[in-house]
C-alpha positions in Angstrom: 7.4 -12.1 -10.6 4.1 -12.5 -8.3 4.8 -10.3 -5.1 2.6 -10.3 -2.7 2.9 -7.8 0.9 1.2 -7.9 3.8 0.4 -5.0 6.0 -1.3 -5.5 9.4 -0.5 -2.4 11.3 -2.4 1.1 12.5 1.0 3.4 11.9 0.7 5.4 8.9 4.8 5.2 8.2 5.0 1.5 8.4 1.6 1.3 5.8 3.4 4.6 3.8 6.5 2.6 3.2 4.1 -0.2 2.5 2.5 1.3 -0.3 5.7 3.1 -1.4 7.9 -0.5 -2.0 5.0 -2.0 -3.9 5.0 1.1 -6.4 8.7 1.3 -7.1 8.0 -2.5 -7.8 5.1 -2.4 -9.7 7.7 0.3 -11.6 9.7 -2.8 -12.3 7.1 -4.7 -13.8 6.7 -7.3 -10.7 2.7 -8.0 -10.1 1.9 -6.8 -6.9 -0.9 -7.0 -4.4 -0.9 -5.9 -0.9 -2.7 -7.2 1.3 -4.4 -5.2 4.5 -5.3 -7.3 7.8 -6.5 -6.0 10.8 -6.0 -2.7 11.8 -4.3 -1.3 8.3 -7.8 -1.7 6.4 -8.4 1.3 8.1 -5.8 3.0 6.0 -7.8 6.3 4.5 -8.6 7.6 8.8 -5.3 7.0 9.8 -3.6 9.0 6.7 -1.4 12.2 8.0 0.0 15.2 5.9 3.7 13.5 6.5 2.1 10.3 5.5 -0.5 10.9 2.8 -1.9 7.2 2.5 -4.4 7.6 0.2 -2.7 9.4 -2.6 0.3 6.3 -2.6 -3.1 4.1 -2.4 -4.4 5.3 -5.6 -0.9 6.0 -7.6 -0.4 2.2 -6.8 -4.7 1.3 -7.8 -4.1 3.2 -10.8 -0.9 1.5 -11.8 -2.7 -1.6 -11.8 -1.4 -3.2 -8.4 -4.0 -5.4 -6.5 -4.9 -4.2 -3.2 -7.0 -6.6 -1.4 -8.5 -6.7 2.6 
């Protein structure tokens, strides 16, 4: 299945949780791309030790989810 989610926010738990659903689904073998508009392309300066953005950004780049902007 072709999934595609859409993040246009600048809080880092809304873009965590983002990031976090399309993993567990690219777990399930769904092809997934996320798609960052606005203010969430900006995801690596608004990263937070409670939300660490950019190491669920790479576990999903690396498990060969699409993420485009």
């Amino acid at each position: 299945m072709n999934i595609t989610l859409v993040a246009c926010s600048a809080d880092p738990e809304i873009l965590w949780n983002v990031f976090r659903m399309g993993n567990l689904m690219l777990e399930k073998m769904d092809d997934v791309t996320i798609f960052l508009n606005g203010p969430s392309v900006s995801y690596s300066q608004i990263a937070t030790e409670k939300f660490p953005l950019l190491d669920q950004a790479k576990l999903f780049t690396l498990s060969e989810g699409v993420l485009q902007a």
